[in-house]
C-alpha positions as CSV (number, residue, x, y, z in Angstrom):
1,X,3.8,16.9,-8.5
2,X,2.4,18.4,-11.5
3,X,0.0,16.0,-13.4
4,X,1.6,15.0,-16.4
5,X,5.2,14.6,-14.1
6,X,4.7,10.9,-15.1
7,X,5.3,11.5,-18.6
8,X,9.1,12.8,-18.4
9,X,11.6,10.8,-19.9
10,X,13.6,9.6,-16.6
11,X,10.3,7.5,-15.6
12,X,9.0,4.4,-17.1
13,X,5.9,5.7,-19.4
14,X,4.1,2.3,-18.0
15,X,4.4,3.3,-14.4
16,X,3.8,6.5,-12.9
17,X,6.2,8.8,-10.8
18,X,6.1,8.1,-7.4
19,X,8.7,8.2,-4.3
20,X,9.9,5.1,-3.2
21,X,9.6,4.4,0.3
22,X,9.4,8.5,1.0
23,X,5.5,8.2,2.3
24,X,3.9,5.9,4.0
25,X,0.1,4.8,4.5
26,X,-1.9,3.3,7.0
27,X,-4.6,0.4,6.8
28,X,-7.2,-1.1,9.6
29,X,-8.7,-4.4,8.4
30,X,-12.6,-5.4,9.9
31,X,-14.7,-7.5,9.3
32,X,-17.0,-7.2,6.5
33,X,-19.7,-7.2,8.3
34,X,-19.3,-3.7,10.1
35,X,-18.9,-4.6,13.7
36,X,-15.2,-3.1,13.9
37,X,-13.4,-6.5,15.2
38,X,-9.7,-7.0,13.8
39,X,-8.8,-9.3,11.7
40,X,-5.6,-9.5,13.6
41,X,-2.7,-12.0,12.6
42,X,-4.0,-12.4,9.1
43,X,-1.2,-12.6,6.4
44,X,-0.9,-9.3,3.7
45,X,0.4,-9.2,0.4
46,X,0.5,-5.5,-1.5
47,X,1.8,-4.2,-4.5
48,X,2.5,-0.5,-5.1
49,X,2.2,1.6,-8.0
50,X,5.9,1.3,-8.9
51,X,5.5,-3.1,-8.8
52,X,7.3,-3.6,-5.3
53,X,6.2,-6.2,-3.3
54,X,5.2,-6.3,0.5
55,X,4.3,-9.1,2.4
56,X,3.9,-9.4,5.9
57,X,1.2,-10.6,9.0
58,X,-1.5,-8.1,10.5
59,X,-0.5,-7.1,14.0
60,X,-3.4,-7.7,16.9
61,X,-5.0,-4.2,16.1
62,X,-4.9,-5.7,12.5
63,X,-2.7,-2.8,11.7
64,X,0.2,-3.8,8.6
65,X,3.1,-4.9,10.7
């Protein structure tokens, strides 16, 4: 996508252009203090660029389930 894509007239000029649900991403949540354990079973809550709404529990590899 070009970089000014955002700005044409079919998109909101708050938000910028962005596929919805066409890509996905991946997270791993550890502890802060570096030792690599999961924080399996821990509720999420994300917002994406476009304002939807996720919510959801960490599975045991504290992967978004």
């Amino acid at each position: 996508m070009k970089q000014d894509a955002w700005k044409q007239p079919f998109f909101s000029n708050k938000m910028p252009a962005c596929p919805l649900r066409g890509h996905w991403a991946s997270f791993c949540v550890v502890d802060e203090m570096g030792d690599g354990k999961a924080y399996g079973g821990l509720p999420y809550h994300l917002q994406d660029s476009a304002g939807h709404q996720y919510a959801g529990r960490l599975n045991h590899a504290a992967h978004l389930a």
